[in-house]
mmCIF file as Biopython writes it, N, C-alpha, C and O atoms, coordinates in Angstrom:
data_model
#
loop_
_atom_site.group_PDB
_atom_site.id
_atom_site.type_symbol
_atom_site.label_atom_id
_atom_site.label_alt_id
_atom_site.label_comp_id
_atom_site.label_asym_id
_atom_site.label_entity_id
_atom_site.label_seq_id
_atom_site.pdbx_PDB_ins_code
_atom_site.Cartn_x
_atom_site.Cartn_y
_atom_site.Cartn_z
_atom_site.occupancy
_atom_site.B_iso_or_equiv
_atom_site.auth_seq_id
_atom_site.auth_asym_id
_atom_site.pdbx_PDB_model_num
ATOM 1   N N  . UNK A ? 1  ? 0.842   -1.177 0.000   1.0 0.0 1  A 1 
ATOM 2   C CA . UNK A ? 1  ? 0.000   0.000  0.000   1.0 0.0 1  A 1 
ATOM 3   C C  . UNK A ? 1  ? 0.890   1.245  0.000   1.0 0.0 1  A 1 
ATOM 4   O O  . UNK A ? 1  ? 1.946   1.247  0.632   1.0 0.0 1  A 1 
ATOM 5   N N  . UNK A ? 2  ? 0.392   2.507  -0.839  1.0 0.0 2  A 1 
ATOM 6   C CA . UNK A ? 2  ? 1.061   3.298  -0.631  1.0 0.0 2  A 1 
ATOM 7   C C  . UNK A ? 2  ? 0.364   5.093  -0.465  1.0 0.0 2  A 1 
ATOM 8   O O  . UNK A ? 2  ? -0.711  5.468  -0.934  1.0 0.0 2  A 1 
ATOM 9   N N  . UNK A ? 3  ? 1.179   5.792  0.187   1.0 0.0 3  A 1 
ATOM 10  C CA . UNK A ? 3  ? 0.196   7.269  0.153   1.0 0.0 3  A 1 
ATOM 11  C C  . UNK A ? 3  ? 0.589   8.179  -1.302  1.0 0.0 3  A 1 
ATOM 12  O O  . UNK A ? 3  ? 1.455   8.140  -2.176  1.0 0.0 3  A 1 
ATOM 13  N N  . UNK A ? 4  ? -0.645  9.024  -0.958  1.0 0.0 4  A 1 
ATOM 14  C CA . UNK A ? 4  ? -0.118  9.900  -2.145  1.0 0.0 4  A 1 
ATOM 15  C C  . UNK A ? 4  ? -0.577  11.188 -1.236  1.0 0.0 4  A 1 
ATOM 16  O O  . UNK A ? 4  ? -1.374  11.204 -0.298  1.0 0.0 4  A 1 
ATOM 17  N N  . UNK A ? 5  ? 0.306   12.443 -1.907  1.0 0.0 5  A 1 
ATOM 18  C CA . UNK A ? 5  ? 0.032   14.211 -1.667  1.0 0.0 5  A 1 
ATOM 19  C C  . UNK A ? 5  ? -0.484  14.880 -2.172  1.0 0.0 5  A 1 
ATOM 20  O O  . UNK A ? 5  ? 0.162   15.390 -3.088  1.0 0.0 5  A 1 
ATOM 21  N N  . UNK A ? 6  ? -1.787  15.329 -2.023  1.0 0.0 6  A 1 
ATOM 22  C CA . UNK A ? 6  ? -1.928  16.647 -2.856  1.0 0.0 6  A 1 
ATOM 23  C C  . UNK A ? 6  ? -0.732  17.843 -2.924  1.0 0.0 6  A 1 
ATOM 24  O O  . UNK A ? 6  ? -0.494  18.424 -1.865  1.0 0.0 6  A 1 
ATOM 25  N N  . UNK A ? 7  ? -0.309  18.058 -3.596  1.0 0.0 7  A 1 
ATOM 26  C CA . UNK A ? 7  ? 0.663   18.956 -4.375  1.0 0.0 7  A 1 
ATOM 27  C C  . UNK A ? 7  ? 0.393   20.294 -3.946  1.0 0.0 7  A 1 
ATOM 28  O O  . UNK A ? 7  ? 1.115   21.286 -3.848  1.0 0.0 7  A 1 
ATOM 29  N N  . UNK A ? 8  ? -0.985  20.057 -3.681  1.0 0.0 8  A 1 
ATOM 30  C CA . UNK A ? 8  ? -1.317  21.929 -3.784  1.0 0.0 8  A 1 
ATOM 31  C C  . UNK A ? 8  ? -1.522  22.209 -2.288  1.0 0.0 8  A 1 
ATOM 32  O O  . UNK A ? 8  ? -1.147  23.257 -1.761  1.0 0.0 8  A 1 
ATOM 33  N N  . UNK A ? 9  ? -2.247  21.038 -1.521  1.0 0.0 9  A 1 
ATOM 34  C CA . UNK A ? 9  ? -2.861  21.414 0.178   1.0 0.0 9  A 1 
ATOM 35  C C  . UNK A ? 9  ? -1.882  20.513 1.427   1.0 0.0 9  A 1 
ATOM 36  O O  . UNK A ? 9  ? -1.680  20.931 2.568   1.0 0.0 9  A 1 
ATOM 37  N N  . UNK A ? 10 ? -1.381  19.230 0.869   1.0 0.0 10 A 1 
ATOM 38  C CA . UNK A ? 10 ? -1.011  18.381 1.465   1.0 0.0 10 A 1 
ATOM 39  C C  . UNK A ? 10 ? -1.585  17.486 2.410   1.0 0.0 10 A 1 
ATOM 40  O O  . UNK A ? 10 ? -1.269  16.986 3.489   1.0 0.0 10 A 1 
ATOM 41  N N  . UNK A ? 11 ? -2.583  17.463 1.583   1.0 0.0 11 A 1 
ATOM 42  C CA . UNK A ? 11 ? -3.373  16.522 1.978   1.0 0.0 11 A 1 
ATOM 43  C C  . UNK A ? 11 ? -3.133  14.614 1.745   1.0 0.0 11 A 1 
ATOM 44  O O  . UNK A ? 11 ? -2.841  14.240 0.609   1.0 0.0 11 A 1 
ATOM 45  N N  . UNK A ? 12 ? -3.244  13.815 2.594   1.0 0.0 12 A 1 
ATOM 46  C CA . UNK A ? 12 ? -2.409  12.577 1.847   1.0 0.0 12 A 1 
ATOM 47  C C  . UNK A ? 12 ? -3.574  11.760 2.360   1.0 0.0 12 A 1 
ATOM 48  O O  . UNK A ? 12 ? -4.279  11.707 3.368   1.0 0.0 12 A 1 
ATOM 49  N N  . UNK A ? 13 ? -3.376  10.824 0.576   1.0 0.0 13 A 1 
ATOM 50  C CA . UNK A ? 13 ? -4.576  9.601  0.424   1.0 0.0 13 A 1 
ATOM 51  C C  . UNK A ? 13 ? -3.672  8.273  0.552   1.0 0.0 13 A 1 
ATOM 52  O O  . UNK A ? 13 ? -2.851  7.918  -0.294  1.0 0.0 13 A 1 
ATOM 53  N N  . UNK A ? 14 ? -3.989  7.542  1.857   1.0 0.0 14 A 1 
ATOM 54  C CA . UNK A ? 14 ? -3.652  6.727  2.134   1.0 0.0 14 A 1 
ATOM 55  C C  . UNK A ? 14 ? -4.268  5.256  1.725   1.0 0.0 14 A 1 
ATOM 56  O O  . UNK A ? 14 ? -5.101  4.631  2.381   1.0 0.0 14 A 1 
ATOM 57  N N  . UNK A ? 15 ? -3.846  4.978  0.868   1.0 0.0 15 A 1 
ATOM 58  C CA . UNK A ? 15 ? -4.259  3.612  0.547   1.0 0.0 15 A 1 
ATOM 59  C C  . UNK A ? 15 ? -5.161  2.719  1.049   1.0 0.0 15 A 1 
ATOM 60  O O  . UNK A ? 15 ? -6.216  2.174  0.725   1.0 0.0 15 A 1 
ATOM 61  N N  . UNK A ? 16 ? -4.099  2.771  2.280   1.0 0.0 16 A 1 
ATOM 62  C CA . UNK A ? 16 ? -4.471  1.319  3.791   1.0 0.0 16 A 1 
ATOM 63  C C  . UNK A ? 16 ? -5.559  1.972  4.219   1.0 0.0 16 A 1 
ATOM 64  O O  . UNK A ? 16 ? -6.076  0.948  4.666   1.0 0.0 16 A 1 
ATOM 65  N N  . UNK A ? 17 ? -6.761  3.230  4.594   1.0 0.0 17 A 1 
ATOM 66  C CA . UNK A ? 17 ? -7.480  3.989  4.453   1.0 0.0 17 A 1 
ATOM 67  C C  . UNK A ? 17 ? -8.736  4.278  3.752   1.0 0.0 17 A 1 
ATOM 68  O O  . UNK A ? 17 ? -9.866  4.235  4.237   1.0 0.0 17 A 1 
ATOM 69  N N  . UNK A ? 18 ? -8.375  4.599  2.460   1.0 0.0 18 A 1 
ATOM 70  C CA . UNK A ? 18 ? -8.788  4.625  1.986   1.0 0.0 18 A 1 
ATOM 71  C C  . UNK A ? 18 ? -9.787  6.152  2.174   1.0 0.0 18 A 1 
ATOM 72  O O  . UNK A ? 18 ? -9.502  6.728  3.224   1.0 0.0 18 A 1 
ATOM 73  N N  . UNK A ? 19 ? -10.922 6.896  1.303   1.0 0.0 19 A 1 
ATOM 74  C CA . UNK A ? 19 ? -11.528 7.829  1.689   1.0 0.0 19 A 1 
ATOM 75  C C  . UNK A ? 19 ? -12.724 7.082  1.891   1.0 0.0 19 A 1 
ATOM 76  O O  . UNK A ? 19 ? -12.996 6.585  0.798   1.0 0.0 19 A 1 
ATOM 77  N N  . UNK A ? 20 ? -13.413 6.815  2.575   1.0 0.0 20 A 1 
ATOM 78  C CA . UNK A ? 20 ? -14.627 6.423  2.789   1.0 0.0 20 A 1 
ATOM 79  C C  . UNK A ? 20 ? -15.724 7.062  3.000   1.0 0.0 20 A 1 
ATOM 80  O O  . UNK A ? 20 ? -16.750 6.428  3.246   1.0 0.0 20 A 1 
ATOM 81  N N  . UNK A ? 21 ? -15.720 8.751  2.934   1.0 0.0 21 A 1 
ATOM 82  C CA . UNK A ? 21 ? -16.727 10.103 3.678   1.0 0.0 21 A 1 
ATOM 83  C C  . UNK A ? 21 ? -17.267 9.758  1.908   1.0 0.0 21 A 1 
ATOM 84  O O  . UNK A ? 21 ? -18.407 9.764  1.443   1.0 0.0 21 A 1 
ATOM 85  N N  . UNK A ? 22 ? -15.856 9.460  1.189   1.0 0.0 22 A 1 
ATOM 86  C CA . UNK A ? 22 ? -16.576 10.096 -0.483  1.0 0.0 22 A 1 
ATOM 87  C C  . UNK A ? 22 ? -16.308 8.723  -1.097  1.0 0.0 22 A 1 
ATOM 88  O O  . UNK A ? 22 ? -15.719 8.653  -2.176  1.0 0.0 22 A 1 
ATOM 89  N N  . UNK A ? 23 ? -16.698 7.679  -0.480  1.0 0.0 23 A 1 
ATOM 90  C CA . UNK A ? 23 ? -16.950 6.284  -1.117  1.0 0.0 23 A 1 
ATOM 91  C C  . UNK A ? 23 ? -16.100 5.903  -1.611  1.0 0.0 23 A 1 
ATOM 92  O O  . UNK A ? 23 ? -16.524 5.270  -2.578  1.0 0.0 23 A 1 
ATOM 93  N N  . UNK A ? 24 ? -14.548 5.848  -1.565  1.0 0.0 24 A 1 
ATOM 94  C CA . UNK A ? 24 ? -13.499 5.083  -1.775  1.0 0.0 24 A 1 
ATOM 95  C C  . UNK A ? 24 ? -13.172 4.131  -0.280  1.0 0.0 24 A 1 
ATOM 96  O O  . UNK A ? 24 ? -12.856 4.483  0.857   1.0 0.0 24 A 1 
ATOM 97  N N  . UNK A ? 25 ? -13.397 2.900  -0.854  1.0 0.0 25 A 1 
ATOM 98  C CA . UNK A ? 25 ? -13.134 1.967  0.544   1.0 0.0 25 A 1 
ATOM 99  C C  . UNK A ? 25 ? -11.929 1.875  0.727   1.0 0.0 25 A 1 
ATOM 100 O O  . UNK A ? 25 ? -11.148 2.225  -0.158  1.0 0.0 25 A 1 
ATOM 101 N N  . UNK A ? 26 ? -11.453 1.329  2.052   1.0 0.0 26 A 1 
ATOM 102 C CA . UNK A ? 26 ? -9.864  0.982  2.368   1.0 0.0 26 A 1 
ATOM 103 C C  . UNK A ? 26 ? -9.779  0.351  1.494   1.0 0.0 26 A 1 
ATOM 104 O O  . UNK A ? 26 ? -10.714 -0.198 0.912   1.0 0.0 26 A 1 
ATOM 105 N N  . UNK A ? 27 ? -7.910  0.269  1.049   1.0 0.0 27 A 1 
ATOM 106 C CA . UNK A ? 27 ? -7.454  -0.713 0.623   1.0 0.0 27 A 1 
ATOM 107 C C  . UNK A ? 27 ? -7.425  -0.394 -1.547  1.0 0.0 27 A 1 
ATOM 108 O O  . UNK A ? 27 ? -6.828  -0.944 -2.472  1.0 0.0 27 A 1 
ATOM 109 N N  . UNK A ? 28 ? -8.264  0.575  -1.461  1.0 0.0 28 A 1 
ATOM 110 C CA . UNK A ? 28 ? -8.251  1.077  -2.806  1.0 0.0 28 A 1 
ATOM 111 C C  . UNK A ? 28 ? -6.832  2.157  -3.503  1.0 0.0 28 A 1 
ATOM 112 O O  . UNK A ? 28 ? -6.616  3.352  -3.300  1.0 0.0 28 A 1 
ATOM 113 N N  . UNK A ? 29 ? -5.943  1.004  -4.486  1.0 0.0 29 A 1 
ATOM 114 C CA . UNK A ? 29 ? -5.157  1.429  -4.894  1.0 0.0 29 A 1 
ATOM 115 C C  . UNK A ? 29 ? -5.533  2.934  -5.584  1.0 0.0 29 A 1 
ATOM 116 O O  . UNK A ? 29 ? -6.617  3.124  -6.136  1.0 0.0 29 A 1 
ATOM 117 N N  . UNK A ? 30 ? -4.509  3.947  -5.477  1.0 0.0 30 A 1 
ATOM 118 C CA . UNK A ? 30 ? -4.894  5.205  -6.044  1.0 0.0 30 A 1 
ATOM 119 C C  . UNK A ? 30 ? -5.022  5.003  -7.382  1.0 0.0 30 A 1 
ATOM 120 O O  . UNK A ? 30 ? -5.944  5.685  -7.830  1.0 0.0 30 A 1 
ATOM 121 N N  . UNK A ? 31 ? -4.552  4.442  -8.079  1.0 0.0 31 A 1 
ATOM 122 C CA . UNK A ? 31 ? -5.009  4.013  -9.923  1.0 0.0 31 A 1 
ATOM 123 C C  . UNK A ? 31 ? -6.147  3.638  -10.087 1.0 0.0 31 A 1 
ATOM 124 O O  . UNK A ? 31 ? -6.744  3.651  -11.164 1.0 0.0 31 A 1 
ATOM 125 N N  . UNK A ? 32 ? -6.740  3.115  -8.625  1.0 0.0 32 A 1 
ATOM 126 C CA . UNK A ? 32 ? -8.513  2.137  -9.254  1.0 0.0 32 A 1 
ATOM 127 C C  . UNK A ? 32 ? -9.439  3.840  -8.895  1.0 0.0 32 A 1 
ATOM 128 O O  . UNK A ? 32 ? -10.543 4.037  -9.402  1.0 0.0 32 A 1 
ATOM 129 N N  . UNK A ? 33 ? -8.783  4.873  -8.008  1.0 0.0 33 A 1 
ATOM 130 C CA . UNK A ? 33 ? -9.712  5.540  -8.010  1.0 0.0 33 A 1 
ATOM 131 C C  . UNK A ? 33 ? -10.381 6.770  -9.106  1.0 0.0 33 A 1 
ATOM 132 O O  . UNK A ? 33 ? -9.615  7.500  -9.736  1.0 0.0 33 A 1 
ATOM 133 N N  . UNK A ? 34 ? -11.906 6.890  -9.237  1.0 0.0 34 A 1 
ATOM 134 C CA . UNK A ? 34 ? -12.163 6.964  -10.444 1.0 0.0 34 A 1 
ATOM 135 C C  . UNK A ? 34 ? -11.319 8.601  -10.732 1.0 0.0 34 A 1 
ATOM 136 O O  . UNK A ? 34 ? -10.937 9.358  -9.839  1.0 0.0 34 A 1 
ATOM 137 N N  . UNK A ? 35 ? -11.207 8.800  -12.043 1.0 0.0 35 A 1 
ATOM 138 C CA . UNK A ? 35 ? -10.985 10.157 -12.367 1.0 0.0 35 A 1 
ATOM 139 C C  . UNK A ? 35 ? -11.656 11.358 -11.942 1.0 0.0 35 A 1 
ATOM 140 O O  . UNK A ? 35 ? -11.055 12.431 -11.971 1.0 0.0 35 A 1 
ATOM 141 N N  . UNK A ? 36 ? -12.971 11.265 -11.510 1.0 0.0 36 A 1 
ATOM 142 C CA . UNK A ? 36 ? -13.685 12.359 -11.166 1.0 0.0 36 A 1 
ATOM 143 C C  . UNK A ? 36 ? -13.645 12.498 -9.794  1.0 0.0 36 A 1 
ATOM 144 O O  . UNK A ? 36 ? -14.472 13.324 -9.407  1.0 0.0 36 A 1 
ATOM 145 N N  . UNK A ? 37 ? -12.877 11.910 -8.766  1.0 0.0 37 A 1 
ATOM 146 C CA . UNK A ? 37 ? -12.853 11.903 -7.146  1.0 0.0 37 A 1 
ATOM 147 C C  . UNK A ? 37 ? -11.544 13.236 -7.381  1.0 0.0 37 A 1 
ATOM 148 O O  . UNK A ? 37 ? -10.782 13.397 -8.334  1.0 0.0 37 A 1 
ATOM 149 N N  . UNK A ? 38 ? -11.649 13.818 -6.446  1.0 0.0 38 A 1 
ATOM 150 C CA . UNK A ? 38 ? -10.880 15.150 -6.210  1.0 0.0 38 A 1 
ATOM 151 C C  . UNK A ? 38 ? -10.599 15.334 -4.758  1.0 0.0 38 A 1 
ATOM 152 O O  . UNK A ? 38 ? -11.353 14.724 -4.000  1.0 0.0 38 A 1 
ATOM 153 N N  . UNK A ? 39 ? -9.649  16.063 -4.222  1.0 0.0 39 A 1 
ATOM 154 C CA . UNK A ? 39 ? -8.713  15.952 -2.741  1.0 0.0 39 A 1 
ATOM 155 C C  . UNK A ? 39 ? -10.403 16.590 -2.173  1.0 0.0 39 A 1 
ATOM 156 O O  . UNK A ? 39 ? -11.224 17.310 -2.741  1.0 0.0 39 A 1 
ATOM 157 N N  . UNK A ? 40 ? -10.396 15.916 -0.798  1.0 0.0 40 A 1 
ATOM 158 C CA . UNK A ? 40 ? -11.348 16.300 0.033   1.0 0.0 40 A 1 
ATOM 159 C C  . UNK A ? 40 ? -11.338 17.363 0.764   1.0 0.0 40 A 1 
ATOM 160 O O  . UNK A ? 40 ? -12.336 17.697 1.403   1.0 0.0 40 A 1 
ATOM 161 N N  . UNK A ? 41 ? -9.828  18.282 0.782   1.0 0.0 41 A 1 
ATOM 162 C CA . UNK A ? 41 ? -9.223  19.102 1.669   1.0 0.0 41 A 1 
ATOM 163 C C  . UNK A ? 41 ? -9.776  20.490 0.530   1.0 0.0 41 A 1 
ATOM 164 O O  . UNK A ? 41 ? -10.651 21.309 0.810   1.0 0.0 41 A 1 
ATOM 165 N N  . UNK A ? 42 ? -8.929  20.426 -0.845  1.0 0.0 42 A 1 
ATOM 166 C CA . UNK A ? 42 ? -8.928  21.188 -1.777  1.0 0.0 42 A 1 
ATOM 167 C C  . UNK A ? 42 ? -9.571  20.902 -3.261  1.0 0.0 42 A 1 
ATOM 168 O O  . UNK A ? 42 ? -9.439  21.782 -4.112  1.0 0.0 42 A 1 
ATOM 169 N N  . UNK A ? 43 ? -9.974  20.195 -3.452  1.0 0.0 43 A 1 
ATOM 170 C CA . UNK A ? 43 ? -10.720 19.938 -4.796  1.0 0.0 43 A 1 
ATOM 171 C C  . UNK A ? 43 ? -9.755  19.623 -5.549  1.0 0.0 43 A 1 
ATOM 172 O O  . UNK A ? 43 ? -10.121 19.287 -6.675  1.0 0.0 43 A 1 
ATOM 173 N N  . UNK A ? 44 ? -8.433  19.593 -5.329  1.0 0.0 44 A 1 
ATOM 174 C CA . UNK A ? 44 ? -7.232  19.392 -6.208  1.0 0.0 44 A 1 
ATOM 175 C C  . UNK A ? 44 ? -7.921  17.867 -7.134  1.0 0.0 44 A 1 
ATOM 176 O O  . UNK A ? 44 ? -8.530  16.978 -6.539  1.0 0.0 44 A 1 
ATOM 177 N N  . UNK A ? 45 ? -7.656  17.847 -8.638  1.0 0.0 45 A 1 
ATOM 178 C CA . UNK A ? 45 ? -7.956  17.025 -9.192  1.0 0.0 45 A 1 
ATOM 179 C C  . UNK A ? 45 ? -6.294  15.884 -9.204  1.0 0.0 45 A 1 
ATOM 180 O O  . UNK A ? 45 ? -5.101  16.190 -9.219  1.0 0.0 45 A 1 
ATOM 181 N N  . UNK A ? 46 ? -7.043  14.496 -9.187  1.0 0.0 46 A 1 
ATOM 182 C CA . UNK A ? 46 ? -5.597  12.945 -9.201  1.0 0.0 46 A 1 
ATOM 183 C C  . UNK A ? 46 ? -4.585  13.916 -9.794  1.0 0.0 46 A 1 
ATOM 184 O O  . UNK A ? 46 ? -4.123  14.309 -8.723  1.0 0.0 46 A 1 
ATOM 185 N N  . UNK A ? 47 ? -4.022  14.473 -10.553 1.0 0.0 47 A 1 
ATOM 186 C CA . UNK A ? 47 ? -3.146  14.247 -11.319 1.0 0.0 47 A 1 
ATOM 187 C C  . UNK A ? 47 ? -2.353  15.341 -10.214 1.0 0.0 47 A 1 
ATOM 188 O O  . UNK A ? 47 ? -1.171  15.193 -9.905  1.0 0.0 47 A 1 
ATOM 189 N N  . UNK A ? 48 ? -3.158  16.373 -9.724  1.0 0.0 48 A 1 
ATOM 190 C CA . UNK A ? 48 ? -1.940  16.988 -8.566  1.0 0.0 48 A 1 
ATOM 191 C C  . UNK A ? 48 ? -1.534  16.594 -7.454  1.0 0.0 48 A 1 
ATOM 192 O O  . UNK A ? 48 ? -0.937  17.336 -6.674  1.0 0.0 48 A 1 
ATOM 193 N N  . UNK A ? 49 ? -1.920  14.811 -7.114  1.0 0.0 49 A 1 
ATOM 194 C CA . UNK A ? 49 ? -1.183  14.236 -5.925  1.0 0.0 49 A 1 
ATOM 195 C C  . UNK A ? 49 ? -0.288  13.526 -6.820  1.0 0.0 49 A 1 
ATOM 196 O O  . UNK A ? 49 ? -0.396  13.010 -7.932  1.0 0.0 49 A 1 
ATOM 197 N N  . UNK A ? 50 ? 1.215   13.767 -5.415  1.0 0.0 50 A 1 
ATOM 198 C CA . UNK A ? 50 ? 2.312   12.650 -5.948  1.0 0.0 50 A 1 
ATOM 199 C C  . UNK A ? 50 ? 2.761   11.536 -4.843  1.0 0.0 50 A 1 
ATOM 200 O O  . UNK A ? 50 ? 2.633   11.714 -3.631  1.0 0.0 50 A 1 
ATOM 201 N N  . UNK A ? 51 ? 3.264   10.449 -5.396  1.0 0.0 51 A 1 
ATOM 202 C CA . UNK A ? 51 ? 3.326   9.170  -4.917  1.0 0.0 51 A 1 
ATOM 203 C C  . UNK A ? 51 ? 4.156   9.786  -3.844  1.0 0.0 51 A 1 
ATOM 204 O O  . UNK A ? 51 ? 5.196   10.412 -4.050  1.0 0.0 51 A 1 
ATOM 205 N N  . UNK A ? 52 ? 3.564   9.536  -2.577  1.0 0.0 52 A 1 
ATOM 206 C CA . UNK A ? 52 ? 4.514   9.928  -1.096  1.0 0.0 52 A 1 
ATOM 207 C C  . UNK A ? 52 ? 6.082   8.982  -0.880  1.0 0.0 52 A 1 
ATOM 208 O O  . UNK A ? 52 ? 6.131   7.827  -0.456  1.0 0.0 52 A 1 
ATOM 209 N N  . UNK A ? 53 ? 7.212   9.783  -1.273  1.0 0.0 53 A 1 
ATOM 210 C CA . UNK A ? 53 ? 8.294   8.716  -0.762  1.0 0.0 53 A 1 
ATOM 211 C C  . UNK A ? 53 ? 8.482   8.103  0.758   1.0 0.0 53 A 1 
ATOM 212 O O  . UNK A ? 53 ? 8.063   8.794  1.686   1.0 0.0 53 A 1 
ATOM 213 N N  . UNK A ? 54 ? 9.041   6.945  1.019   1.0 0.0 54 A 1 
ATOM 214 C CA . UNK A ? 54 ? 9.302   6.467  1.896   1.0 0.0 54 A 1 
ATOM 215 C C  . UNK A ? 54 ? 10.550  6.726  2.397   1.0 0.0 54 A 1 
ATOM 216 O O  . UNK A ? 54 ? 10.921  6.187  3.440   1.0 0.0 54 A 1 
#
């Protein structure tokens, strides 16, 4: 599992998590989530989070 950042708020979508307020269950890789889900913090659209290094 891995996190990702919004770029713009820093907001981070955690995999193991998942968003569940906006119907992404735990465990949902960030690639399965659909294109139209956007950061819950900032509306930032997928393409402005980046893969969180370890």
């Amino acid at each position: 599992m891995a996190a990702w950042v919004c770029t713009k708020c820093g907001y981070v979508y955690d995999e193991r998590f998942g968003d569940p307020e906006h119907g992404i269950i735990a465990g949902t890789l960030f690639e399965k989530i659909p294109d139209t889900w956007v950061c819950p913090r900032c509306k930032a659209a997928k393409p402005f989070f980046a893969k969180k290094k370890v």
